[in-house]
N, C-alpha and C positions, 0 to 999 in steps of 0.2 A: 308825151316824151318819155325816153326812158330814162334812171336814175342818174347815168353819166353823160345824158346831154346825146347820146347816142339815135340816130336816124331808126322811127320803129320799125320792128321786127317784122315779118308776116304773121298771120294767124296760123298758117300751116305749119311754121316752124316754131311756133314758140306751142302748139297743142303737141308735136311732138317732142319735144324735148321735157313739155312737161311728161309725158306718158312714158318715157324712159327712165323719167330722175323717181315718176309714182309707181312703177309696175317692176320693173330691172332692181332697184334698192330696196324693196320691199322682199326680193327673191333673195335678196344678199344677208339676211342675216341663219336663213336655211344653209344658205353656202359655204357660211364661216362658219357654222355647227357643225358640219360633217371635216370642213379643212382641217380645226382642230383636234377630229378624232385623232389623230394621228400626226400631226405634223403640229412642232412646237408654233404657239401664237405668236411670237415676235418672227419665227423665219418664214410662217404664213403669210402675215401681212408685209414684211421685206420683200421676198420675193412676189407679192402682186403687184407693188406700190414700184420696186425698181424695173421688174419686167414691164408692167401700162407704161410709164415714164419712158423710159427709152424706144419704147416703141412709136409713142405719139410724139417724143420729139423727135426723132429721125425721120419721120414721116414729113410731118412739118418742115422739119428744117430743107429736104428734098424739096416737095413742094411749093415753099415760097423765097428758101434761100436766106431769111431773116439770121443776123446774127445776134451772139450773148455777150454781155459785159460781164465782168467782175463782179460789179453794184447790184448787177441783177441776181447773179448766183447768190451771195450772199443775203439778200431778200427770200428770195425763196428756198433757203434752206432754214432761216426763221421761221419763213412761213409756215413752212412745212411742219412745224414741232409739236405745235397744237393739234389741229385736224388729223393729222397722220399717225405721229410716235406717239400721244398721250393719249390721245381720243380714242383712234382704232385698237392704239395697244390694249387697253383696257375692256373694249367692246370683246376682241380675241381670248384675251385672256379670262373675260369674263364668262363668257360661252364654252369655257370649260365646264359650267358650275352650274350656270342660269338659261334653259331651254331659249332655241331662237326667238320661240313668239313671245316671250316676256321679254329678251332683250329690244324687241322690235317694239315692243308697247311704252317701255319707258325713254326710249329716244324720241316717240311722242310728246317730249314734254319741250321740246324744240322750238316750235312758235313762240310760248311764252319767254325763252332766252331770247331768239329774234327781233322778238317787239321791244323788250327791258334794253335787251344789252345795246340793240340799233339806236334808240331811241335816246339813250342816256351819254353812249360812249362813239357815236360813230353817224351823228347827223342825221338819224334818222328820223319821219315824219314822226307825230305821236299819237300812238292807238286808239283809232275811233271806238265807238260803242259796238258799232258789228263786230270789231273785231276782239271784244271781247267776251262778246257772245257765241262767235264762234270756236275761243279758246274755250271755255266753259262747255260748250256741247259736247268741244272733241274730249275733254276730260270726262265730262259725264260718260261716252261711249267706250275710253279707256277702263275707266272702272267699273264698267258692266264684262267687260273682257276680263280682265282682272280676276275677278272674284269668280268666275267661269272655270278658272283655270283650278285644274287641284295641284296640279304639281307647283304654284304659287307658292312659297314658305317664306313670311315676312316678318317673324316673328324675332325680340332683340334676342333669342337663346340660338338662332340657327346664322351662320357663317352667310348663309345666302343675303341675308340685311348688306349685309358687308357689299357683295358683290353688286346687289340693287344700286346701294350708295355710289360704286364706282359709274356706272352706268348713267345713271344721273349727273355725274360728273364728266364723264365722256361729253353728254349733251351739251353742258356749256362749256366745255375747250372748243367743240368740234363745231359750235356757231361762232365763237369768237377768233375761230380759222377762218371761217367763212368769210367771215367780213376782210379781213387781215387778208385775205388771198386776194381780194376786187384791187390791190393797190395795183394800179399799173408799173412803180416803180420794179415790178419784175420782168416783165417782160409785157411790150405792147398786142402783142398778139395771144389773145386769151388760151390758145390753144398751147402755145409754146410756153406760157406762163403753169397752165397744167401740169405738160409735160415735166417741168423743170422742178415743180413742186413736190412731183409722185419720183424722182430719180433723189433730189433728198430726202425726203420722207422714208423712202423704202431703204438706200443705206443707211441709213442711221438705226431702224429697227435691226435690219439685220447685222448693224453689228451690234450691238444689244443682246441680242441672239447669241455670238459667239462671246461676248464679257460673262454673258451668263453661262455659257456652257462652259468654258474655262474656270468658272469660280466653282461652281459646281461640281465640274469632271463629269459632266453629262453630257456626251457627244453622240447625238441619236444618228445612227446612221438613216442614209435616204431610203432605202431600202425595205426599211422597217413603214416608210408611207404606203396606207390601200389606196388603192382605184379609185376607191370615192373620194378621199380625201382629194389626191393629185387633180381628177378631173372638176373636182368644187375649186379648188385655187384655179385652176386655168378658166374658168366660168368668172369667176371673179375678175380676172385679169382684165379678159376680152369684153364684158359687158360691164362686170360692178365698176373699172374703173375708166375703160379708153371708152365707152358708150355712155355711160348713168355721169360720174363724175363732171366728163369734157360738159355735159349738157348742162350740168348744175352752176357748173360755173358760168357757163356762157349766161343763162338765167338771171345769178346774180348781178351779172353788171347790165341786163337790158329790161327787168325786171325789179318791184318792189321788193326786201327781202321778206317782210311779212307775207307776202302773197306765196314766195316760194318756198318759205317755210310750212307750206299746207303741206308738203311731201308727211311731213313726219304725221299726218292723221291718215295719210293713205298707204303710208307703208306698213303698220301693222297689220290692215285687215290683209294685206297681202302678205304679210309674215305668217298670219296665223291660219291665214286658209293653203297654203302650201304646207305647212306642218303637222296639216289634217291631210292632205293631198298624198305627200311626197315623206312625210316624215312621221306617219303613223299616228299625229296627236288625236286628240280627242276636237272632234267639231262641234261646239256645247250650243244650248239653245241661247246665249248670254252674247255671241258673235252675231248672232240674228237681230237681236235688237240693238246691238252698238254700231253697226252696217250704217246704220240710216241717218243715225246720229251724227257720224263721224261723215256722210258724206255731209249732210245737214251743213256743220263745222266747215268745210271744202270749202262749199259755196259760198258761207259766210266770211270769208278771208280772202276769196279770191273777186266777189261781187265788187264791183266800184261805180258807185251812183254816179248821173250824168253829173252832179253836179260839183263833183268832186275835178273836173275838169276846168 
């Protein structure tokens, strides 16, 4: 059965959705490097968060005709606070500073929020022994990635400490959104509940965006965005959040969250092998050996013995 009592899944639809929320999110932290180059972090992440929103809930709302309460809006613009305006703002903002594939490495530290924070504050089972063997592997292959990296700078004399810390902290707002989003009191239909959470989430950054550039007196014209920035924010739109997101959530509520928080050991290897790919980085021999590991990890959190039935 799945965690809300819900009718199981098929196999077909829950291997794809996993392979969107591991392969599409893994692509998004390359995406959000180049958005940045040029387009400020809060009106990057407002404008993908308000454009996915309104598009999947019009769509939606077409489709099944479902209506919104009040009770609900106001859920889901709580909702939305954590995951979206604190977590991603900071992931944005942070990738000013800190290369995608190191931010893509420490939002890796994900499971271990998951497991604590499900566990302690939101009913969740409590952590078998695989599954802390499988956090330990995925750490073990994190820190062979890590120290791989030269452009790494973790030292307490450089500002980058700073931006790791925020990063780390992204991690547990943006699981403890996670969980906070599974409420149904926003809306019953998971998709319409998405929608509703990305049209808050996204204005509230973007006005952020204009408090800041008003206090500031920094009003970047659009203008001044390249090509690559614009067309990484529309990639984001269309896959990081109405594809990868809708999936992630639909996961949470028909799946374990520990199970779906194995994303965060397979999205670095895909952060870090597009950054070799697509983004010039260095492909060190240190990725070679954390591969196995971190699938190793996968398996070990996503495995569930017969008897666990």
């Amino acid at each position: 059965m799945s965690p809300v009592g819900m009718s199981k899944p098929s196999k077909a639809a829950l291997i794809f959705a996993y392979l969107m929320v591991y392969i599409i999110w893994g692509s998004t932290y390359l995406a959000i490097r180049f958005s940045v180059e040029t387009i400020p972090p809060f009106f990057s992440g407002g404008a993908r968060f308000l454009s996915a929103g309104t598009i999947l809930f019009a769509v939606r709302h077409i489709q099944s005709g479902h209506r919104t309460t009040l009770h609900g809006w106001r859920n889901a613009f709580f909702a939305s606070l954590l995951p979206f305006v604190i977590s991603y703002g900071l992931i944005t903002s942070a990738e000013t500073v800190v290369p995608s594939s190191i931010a893509g490495l420490l939002v890796a530290l994900e499971p271990l929020w998951f497991c604590v924070l499900g566990w302690l504050f939101f009913n969740g089972e409590k952590p078998a022994k695989r599954h802390y063997m499988g956090i330990a592997l995925g750490f073990l292959g994190i820190f062979f990635l890590v120290v791989g990296d030269p452009k790494a700078d973790l030292s307490f004399e450089s500002s980058y400490l700073i931006w790791v810390l925020m990063l780390i902290l992204s991690g547990i707002t943006w699981v403890t959104g996670a969980f906070i989003s599974r409420d149904p009191k926003i809306h019953e239909d998971s998709l319409m509940s998405s929608g509703m959470q990305m049209m808050c989430g996204g204005a509230v950054m973007m006005s952020i965006h204009f408090l800041i550039s008003a206090f500031t007196g920094n009003y970047q014209s659009m203008a001044s965005f390249s090509d690559r920035s614009v067309l990484a924010l529309i990639y984001l739109i269309i896959f990081g959040s109405l594809v990868a997101y809708s999936s992630f959530l639909w996961l949470m509520r028909v799946e374990p969250a520990n199970r779906v928080a194995t994303h965060a050991f397979v999205n670095p290897v895909v952060a870090v092998f597009l950054g070799w790919f697509l983004g010039g980085e260095e492909l060190s021999v240190n990725m070679l050996v954390a591969t196995p590991l971190i699938a190793a990890s996968v398996i070990l959190m996503i495995w569930t013995p017969r008897k666990d039935f």
